[in-house]
HTML snippet that shows the backbone in 3Dmol.js (N, CA, C, O; Angstrom):
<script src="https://3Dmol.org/build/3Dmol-min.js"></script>
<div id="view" style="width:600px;height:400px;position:relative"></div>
<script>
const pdb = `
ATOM      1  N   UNK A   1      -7.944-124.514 127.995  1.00  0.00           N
ATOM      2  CA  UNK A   1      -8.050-125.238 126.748  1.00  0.00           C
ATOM      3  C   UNK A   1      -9.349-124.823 126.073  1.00  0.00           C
ATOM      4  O   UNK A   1     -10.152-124.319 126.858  1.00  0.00           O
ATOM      5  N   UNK A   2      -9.742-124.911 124.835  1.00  0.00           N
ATOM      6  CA  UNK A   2     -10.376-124.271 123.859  1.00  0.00           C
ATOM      7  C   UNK A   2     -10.817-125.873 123.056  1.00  0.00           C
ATOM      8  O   UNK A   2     -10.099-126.766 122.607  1.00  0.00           O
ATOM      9  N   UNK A   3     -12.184-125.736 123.126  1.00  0.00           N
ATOM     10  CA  UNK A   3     -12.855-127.355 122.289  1.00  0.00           C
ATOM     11  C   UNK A   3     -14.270-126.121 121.703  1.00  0.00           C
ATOM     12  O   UNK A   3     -15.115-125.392 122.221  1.00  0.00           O
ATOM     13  N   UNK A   4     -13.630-126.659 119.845  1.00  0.00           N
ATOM     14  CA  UNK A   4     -14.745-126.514 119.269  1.00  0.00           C
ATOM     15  C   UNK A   4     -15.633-127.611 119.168  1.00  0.00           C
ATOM     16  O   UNK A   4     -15.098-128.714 119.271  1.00  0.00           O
ATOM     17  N   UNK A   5     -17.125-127.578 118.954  1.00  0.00           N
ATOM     18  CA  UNK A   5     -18.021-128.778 118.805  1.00  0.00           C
ATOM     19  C   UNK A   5     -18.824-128.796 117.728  1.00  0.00           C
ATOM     20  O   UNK A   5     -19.444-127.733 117.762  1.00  0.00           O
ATOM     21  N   UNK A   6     -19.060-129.246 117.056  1.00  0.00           N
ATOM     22  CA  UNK A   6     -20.464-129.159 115.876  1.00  0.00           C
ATOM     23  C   UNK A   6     -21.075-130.138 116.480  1.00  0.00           C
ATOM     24  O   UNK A   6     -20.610-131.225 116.821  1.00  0.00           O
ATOM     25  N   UNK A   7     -22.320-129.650 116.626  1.00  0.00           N
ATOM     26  CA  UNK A   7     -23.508-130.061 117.202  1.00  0.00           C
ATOM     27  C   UNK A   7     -24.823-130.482 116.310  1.00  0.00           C
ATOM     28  O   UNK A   7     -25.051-129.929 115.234  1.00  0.00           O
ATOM     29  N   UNK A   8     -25.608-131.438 116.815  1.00  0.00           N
ATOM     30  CA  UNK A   8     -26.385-131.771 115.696  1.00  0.00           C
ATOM     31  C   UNK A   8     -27.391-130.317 115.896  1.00  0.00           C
ATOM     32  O   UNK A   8     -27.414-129.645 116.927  1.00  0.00           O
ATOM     33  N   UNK A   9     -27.872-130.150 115.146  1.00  0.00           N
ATOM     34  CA  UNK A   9     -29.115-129.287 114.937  1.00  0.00           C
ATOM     35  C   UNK A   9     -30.041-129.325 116.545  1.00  0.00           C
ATOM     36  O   UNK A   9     -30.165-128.402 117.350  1.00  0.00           O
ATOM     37  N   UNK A  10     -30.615-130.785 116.626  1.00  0.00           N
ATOM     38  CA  UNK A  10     -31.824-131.108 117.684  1.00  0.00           C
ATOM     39  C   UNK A  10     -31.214-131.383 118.484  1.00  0.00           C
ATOM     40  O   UNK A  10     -31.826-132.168 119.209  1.00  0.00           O
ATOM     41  N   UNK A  11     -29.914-131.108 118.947  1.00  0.00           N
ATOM     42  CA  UNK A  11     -29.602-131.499 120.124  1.00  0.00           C
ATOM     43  C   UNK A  11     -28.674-130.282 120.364  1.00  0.00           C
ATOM     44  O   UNK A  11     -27.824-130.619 121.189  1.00  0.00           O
ATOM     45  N   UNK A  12     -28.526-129.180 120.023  1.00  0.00           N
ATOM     46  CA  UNK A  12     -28.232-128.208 120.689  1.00  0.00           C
ATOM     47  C   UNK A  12     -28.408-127.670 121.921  1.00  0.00           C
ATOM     48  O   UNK A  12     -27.556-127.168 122.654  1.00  0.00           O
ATOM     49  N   UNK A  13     -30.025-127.861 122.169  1.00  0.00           N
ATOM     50  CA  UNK A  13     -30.594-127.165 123.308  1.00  0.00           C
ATOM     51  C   UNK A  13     -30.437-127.787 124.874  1.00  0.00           C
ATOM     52  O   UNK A  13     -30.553-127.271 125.985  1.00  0.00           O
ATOM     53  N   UNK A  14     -30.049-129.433 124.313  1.00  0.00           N
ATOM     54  CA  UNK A  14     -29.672-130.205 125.541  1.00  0.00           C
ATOM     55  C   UNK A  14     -27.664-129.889 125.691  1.00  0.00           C
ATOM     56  O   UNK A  14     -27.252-130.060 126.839  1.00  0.00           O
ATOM     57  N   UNK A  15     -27.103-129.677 125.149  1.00  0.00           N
ATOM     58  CA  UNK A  15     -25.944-129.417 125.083  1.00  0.00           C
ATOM     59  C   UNK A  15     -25.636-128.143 125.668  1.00  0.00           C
ATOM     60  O   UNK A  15     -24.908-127.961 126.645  1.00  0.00           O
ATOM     61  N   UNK A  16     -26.231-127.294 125.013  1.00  0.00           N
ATOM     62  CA  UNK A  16     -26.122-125.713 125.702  1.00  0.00           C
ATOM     63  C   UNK A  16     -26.596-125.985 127.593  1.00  0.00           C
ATOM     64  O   UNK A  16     -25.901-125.607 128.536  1.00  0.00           O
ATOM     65  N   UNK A  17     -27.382-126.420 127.655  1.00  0.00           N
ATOM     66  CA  UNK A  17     -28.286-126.288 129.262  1.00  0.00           C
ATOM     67  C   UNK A  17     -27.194-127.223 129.859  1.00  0.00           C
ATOM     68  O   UNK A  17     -26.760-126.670 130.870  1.00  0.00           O
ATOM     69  N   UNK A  18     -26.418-128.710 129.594  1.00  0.00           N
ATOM     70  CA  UNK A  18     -25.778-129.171 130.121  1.00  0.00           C
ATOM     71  C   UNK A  18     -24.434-128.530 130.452  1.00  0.00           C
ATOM     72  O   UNK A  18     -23.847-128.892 131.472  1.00  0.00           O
ATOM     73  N   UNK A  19     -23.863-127.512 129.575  1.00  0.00           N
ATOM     74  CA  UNK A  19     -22.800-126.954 129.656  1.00  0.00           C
ATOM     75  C   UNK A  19     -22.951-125.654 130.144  1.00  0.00           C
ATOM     76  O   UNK A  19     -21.997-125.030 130.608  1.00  0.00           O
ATOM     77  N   UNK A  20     -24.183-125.162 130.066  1.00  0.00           N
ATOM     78  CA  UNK A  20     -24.342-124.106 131.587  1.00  0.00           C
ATOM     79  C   UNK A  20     -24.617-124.273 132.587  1.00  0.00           C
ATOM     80  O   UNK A  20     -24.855-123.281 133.275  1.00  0.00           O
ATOM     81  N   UNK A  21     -24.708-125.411 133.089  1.00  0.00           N
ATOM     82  CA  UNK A  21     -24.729-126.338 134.251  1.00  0.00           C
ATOM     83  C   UNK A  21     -23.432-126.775 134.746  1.00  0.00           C
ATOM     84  O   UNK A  21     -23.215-127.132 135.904  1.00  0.00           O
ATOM     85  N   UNK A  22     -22.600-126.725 133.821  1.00  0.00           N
ATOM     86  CA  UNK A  22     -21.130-126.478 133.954  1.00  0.00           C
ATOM     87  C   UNK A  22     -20.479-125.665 134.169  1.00  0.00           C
ATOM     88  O   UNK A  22     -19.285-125.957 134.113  1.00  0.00           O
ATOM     89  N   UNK A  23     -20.854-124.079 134.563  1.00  0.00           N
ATOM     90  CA  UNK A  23     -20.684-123.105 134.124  1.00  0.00           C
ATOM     91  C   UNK A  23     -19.526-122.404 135.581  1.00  0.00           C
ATOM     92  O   UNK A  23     -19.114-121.253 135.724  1.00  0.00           O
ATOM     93  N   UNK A  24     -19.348-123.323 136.234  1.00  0.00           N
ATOM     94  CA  UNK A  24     -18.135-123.018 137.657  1.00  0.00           C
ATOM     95  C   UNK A  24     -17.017-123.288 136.872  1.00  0.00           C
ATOM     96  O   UNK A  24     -16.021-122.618 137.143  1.00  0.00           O
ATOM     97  N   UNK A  25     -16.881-124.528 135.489  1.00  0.00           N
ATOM     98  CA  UNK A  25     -15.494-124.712 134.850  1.00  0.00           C
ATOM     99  C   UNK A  25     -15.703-124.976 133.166  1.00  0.00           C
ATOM    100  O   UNK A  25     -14.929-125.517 132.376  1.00  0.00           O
ATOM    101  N   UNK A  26     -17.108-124.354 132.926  1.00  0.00           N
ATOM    102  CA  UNK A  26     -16.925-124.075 131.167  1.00  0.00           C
ATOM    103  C   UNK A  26     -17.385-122.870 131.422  1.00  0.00           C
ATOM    104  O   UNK A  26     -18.068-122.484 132.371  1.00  0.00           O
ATOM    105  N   UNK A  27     -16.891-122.198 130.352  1.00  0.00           N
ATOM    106  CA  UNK A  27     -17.236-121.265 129.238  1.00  0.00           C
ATOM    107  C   UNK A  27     -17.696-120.963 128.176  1.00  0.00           C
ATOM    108  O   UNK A  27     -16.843-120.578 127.377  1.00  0.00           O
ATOM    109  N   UNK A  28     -19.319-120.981 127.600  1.00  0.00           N
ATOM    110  CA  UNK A  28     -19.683-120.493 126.280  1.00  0.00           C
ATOM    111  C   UNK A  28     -20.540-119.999 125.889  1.00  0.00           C
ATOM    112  O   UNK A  28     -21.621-119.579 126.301  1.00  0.00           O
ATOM    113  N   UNK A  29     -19.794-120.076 124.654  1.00  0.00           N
ATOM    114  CA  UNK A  29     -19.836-118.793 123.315  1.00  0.00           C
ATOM    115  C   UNK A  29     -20.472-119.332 121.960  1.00  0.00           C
ATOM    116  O   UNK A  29     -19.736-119.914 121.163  1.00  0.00           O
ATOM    117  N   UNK A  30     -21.879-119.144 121.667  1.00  0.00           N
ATOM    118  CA  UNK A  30     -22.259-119.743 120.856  1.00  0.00           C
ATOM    119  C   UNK A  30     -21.755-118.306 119.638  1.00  0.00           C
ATOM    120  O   UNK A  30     -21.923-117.108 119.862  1.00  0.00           O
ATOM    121  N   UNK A  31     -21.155-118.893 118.442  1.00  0.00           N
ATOM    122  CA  UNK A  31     -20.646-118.569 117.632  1.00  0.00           C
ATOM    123  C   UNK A  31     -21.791-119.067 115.993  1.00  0.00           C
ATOM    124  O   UNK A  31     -22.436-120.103 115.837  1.00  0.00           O
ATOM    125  N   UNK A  32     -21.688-118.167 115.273  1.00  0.00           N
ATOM    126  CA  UNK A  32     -22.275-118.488 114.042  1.00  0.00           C
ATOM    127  C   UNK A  32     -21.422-119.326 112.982  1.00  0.00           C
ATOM    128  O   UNK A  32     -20.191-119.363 112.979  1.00  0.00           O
ATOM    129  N   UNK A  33     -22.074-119.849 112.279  1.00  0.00           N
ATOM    130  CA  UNK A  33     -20.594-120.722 111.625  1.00  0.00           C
ATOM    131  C   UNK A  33     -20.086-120.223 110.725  1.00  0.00           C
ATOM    132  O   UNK A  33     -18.964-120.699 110.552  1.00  0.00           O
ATOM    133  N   UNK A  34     -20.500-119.017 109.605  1.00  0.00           N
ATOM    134  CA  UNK A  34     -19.905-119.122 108.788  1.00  0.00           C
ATOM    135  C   UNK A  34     -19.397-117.055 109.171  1.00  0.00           C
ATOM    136  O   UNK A  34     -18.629-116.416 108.452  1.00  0.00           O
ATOM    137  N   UNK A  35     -20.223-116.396 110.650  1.00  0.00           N
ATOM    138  CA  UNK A  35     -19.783-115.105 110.738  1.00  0.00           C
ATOM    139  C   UNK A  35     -18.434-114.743 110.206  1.00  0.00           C
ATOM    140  O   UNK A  35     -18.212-114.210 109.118  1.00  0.00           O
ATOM    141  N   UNK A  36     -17.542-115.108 111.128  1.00  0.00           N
ATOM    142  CA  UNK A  36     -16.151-114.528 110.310  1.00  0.00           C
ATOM    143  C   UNK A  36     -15.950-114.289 108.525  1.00  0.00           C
ATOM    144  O   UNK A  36     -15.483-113.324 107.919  1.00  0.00           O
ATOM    145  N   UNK A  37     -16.363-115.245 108.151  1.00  0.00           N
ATOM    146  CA  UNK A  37     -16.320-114.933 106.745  1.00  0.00           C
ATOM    147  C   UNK A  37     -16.983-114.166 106.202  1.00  0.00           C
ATOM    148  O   UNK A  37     -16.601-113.585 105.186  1.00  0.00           O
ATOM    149  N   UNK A  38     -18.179-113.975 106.768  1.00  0.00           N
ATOM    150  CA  UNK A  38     -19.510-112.969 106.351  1.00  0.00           C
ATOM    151  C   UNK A  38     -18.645-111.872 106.674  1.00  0.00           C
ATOM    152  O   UNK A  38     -18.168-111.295 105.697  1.00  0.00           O
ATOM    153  N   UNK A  39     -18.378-111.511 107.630  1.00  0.00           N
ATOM    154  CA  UNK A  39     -17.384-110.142 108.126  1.00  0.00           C
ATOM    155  C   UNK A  39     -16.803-109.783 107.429  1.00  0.00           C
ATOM    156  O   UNK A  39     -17.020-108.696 106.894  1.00  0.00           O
ATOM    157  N   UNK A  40     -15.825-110.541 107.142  1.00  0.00           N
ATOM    158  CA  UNK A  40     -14.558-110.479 106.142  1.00  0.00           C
ATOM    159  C   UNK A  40     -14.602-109.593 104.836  1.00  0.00           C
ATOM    160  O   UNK A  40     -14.029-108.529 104.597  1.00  0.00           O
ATOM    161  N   UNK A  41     -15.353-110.262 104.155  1.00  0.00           N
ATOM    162  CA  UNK A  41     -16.254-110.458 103.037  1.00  0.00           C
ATOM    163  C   UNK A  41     -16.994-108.833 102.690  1.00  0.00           C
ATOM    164  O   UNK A  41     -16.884-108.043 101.753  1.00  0.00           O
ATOM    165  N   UNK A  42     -17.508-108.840 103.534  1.00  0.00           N
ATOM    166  CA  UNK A  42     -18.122-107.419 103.676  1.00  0.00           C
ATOM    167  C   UNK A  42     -17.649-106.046 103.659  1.00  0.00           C
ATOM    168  O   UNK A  42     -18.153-105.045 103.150  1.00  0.00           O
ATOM    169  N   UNK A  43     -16.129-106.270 104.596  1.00  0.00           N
ATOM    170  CA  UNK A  43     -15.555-105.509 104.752  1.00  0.00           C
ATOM    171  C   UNK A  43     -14.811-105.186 103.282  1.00  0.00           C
ATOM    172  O   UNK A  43     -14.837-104.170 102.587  1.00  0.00           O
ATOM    173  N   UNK A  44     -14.298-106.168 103.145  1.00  0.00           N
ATOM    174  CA  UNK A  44     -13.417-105.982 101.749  1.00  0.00           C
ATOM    175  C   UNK A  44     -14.420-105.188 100.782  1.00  0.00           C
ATOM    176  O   UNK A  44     -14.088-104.126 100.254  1.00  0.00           O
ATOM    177  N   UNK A  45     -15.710-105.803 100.587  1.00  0.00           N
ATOM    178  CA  UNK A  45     -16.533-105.126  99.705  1.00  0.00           C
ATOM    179  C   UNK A  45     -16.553-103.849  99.502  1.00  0.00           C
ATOM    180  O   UNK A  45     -16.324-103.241  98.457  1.00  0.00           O
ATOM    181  N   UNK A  46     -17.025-103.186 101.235  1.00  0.00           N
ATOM    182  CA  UNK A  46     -16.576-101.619 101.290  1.00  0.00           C
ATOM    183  C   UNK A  46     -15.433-101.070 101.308  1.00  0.00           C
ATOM    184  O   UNK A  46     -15.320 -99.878 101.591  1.00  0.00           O
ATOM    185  N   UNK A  47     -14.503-101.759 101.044  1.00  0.00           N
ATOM    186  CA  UNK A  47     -13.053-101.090 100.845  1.00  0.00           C
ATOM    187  C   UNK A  47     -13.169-100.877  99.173  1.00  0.00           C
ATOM    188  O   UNK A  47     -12.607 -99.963  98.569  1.00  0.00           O
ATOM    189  N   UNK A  48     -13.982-101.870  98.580  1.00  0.00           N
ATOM    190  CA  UNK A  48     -13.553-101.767  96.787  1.00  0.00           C
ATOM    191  C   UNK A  48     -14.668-100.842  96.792  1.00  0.00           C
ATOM    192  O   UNK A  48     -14.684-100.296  95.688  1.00  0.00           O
ATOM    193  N   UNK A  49     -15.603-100.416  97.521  1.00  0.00           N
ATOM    194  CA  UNK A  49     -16.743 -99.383  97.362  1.00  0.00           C
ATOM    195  C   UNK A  49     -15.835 -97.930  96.835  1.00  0.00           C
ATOM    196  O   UNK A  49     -15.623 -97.298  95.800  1.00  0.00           O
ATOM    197  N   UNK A  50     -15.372 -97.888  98.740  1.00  0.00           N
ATOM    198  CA  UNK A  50     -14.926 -96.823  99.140  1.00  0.00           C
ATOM    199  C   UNK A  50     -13.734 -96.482  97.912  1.00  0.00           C
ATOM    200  O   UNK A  50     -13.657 -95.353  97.428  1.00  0.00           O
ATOM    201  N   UNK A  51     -13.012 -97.378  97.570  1.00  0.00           N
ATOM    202  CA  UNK A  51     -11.791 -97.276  96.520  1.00  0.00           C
ATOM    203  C   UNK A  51     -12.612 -96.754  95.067  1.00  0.00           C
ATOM    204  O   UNK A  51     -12.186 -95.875  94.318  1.00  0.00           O
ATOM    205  N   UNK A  52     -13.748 -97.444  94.900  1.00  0.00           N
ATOM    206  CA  UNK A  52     -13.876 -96.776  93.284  1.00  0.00           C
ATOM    207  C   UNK A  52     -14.801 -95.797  93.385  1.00  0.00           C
ATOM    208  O   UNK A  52     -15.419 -95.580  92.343  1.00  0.00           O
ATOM    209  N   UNK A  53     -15.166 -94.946  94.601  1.00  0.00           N
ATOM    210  CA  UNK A  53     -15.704 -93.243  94.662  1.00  0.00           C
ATOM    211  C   UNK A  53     -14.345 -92.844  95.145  1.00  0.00           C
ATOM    212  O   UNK A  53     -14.481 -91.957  95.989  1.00  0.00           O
ATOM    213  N   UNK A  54     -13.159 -93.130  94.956  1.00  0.00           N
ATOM    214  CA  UNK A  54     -11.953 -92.111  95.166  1.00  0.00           C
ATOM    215  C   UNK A  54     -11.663 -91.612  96.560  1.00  0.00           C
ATOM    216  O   UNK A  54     -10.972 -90.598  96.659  1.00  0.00           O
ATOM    217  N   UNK A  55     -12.169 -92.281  97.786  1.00  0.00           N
ATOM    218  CA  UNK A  55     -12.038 -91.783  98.852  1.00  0.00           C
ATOM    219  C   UNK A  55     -11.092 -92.981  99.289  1.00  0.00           C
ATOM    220  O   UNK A  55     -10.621 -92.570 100.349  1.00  0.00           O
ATOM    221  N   UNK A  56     -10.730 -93.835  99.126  1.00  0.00           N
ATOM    222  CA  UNK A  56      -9.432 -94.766  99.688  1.00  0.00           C
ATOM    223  C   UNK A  56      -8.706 -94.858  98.251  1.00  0.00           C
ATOM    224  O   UNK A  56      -9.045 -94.672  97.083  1.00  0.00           O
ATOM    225  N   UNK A  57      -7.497 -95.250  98.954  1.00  0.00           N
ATOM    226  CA  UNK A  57      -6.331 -95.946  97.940  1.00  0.00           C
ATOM    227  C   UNK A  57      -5.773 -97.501  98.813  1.00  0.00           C
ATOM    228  O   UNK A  57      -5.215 -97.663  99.898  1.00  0.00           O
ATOM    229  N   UNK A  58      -6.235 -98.459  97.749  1.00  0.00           N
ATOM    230  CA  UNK A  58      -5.878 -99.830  98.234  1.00  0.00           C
ATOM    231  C   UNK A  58      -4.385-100.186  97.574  1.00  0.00           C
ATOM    232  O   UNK A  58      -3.697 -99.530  96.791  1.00  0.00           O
ATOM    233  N   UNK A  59      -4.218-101.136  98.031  1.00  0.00           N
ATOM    234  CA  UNK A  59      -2.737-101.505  97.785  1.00  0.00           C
ATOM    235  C   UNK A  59      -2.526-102.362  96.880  1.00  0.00           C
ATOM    236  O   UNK A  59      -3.175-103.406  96.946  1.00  0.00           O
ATOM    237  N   UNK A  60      -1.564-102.176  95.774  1.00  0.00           N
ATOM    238  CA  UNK A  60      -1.684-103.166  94.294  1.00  0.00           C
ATOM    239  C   UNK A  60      -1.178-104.250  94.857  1.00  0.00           C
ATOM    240  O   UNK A  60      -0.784-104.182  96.021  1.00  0.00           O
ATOM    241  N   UNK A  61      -1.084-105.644  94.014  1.00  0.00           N
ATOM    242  CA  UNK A  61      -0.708-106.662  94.604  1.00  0.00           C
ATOM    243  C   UNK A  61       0.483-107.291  94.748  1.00  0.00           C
ATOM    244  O   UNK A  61       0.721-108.268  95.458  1.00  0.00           O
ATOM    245  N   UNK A  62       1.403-106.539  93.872  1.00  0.00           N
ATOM    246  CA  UNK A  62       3.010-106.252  93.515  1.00  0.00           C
ATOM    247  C   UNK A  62       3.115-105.969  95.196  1.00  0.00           C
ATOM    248  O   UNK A  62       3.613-106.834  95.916  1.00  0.00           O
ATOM    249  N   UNK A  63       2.712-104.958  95.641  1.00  0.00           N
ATOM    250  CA  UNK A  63       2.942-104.248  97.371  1.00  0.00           C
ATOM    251  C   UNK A  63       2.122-105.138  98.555  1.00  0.00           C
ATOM    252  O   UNK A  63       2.066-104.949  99.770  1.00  0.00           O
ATOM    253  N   UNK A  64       1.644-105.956  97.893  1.00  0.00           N
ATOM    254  CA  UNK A  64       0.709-106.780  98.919  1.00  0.00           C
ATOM    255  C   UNK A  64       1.766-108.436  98.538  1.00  0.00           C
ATOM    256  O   UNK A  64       1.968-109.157  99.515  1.00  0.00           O
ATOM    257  N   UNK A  65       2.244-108.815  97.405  1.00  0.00           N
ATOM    258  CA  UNK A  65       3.303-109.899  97.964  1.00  0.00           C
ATOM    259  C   UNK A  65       4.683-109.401  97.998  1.00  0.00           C
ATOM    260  O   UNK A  65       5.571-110.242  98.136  1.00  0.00           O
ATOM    261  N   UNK A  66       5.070-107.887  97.869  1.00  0.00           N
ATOM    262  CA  UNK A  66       6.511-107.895  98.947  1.00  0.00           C
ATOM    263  C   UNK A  66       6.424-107.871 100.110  1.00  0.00           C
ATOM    264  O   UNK A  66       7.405-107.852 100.853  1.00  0.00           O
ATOM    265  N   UNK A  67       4.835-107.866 100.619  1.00  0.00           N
ATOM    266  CA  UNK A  67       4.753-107.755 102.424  1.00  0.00           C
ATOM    267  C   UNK A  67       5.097-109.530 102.663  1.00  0.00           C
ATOM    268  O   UNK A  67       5.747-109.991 103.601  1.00  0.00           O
ATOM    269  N   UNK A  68       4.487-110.291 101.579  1.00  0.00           N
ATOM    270  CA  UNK A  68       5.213-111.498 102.364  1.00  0.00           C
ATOM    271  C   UNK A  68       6.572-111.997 102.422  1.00  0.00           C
ATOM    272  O   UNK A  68       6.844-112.966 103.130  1.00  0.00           O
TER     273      UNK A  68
END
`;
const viewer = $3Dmol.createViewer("view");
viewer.addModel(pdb, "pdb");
viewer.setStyle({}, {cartoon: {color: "spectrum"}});
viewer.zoomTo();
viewer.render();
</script>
């Protein structure tokens, strides 16, 4: 099973040490909150880079909703 948590700010550091003290039956992964989107985000950017110096061809949006 998989439990996300938001944590207060000042009490992270007691949370983390208690749950690696757990660490025979938890698992974790401190995660950034908003990374994925930062990723995302970025990536797309260099795709519209790469697309308007002529080295990619992106997909119009006519071909992007017959994929749904």
């Amino acid at each position: 099973m998989k439990i996300i948590l938001d944590i207060k700010d000042h009490k992270v550091d007691f949370v983390l040490e208690l749950l690696n003290n757990l660490s025979d039956y938890v698992t974790t992964i401190k995660l950034e909150e908003n990374a994925p989107i930062k990723e995302n985000i970025k990536g797309a950017l260099n795709e519209v880079k790469l697309h308007n110096q002529g080295k990619i061809k992106l997909k119009s949006a006519y071909d992007l909703l017959n994929e749904v």
